[in-house]
Structure formats: C-alpha cells, structure tokens
Residue, then its C-alpha position, 0 to 999 in steps of 0.5 A: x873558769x877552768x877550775x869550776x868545770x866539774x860543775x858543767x851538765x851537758x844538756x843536749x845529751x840528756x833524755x828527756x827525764x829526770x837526772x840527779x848530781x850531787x856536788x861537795x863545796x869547800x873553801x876553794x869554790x869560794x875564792x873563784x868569786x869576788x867579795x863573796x860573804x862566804x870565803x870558808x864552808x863546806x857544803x853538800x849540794x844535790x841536784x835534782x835536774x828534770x828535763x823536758x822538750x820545752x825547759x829545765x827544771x833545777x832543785x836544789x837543796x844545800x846543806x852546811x856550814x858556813x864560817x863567818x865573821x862576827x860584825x860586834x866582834x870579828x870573831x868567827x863562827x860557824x852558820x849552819x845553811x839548810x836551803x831549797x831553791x828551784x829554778x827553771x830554764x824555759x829554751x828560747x831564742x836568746x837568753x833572757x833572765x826573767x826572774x829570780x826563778x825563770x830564766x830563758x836559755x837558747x835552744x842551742x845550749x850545749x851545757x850550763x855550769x850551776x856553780x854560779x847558782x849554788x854560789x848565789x843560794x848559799x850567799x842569800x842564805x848568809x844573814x845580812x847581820x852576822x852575829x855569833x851566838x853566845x851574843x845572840x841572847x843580847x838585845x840593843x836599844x838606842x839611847x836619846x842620843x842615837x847611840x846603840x846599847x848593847x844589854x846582856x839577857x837580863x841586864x838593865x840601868x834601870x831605864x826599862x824597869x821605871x824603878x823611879x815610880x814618882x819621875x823625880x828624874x823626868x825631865x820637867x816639860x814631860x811631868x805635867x803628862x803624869x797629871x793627866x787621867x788614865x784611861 
C-alpha cells in the first residue's frame, strides 16, 4: 500500500534505544481499509518504540474523535477515542502471531509498517452499540411479546411503577400468587 508508507520504521537501522513517532489520522487512513467501523476521524497517535537485541516493544496512545452512525437513528455523531495498547515483537525465525499483544517478526525484517495496528486499536475502541448521545439517557425494556420499548428518562406506561396495587389487570392464572404469604 503506496500511500500508507509514511507509516514504515526501518528497524535494522535503529540503535538499540527507545525511539518516539508521532503520526496525525484523517479520513484518507480509512478508505485504505475494507468494511472499517470507522470511515471519518481525526486522531493523534504517539509512538513510543523501544528496541532491544531480542525484540520491540510498541506503546501506543491515540486520541480523537471518530464520526459515527447512529444504529436507532443513522444520525451521525462524534465519539471521543482516548486508548493505550502495547505490543511487542519478539524476532525469531519465522513470523508467528502469538497473541493479541506478542507477536514473532524474522530477525531479517527490514521495517514494520504500524498502520494496520493503529487501524486495529482505533477499530476495538469504537463501541459494538453506537448510540448518539442526546438518546443515551434512554432505556429499552423488552415487552412480553419480545418486541423492545424505547423510554425517554422518566417515561413509563405504568408497567414499572405497579399503579395498579390490587392487580385488577393481572392475568387470572398469576392472581393466586398475591394469596401467598410474604416473606
């Protein structure tokens, strides 16, 4: 990927000490990358590189704003991202990811690009429900029929407060429960 060469460290010419790059995200980073949850943002990401004989290890801490659809509305909002992850890369002889945080690079690596990365941390940052915030204070319950209600603060149809306190209401197979004794 042509345009994302800003985003390659050549490590074998590194001393063996800790290096720091600091890298600006805007829209175009995005469209670099299929069915990304982000498609507009701006962010800053600082990278804290240290290297020694045996690996690397990266910190990374980006902040920003992603611009988000709405999933109740399709309206679009902005979402603050404010994360640090780390990762470390062990050489070795052959690339091997081993976790989410390890992974092995060949000792005859010439240079790692991070933006895949810093694609990945600002994606598990974006929340799985995106909901904008003036509907945040909302609630949902789900009804007898399985369908969800969406309530403003506040709002109720009277199915949470129990306004009826005899359970005229109550279905006739549950009313012989009220006759039970109260512990």
């Amino acid at each position: 990927m042509k345009d994302l060469r800003p985003f390659d460290i050549e490590i074998q010419t590194l001393k063996l000490k800790r290096h720091e790059y600091e890298y600006d995200i805007e829209d175009s980073f995005f469209t670099h990358f299929e069915r990304s949850p982000v498609e507009k943002g701006k962010f800053t990401v600082k990278l804290t590189l240290d290297k020694s004989e045996t690996m690397l290890q990266l910190k990374f801490h980006i902040s920003g704003v992603a611009e988000l659809a709405c999933d109740r509305t399709s309206e679009f909002f902005d979402y603050p991202i404010d994360v640090t992850n780390r990762l470390i890369l062990k050489f070795g002889e052959e690339n091997e990811e081993l976790s989410d945080e390890i992974e092995i690079i060949s000792r005859g690596t010439h240079n790692i690009n991070v933006a895949q990365y810093i694609y990945e941390f600002i994606g598990l940052a974006v929340p799985m429900k995106k909901i904008h915030p003036r509907l945040a204070a909302e609630q949902y319950e789900e009804t007898e029929e399985g369908i969800l209600v969406y309530r403003s603060a506040g709002e109720t149809d009277g199915a949470e407060g129990d306004d009826d306190p005899e359970g005229d209401d109550l279905d006739p197979r549950w009313q012989i429960l009220k006759n039970l004794p109260k512990n």
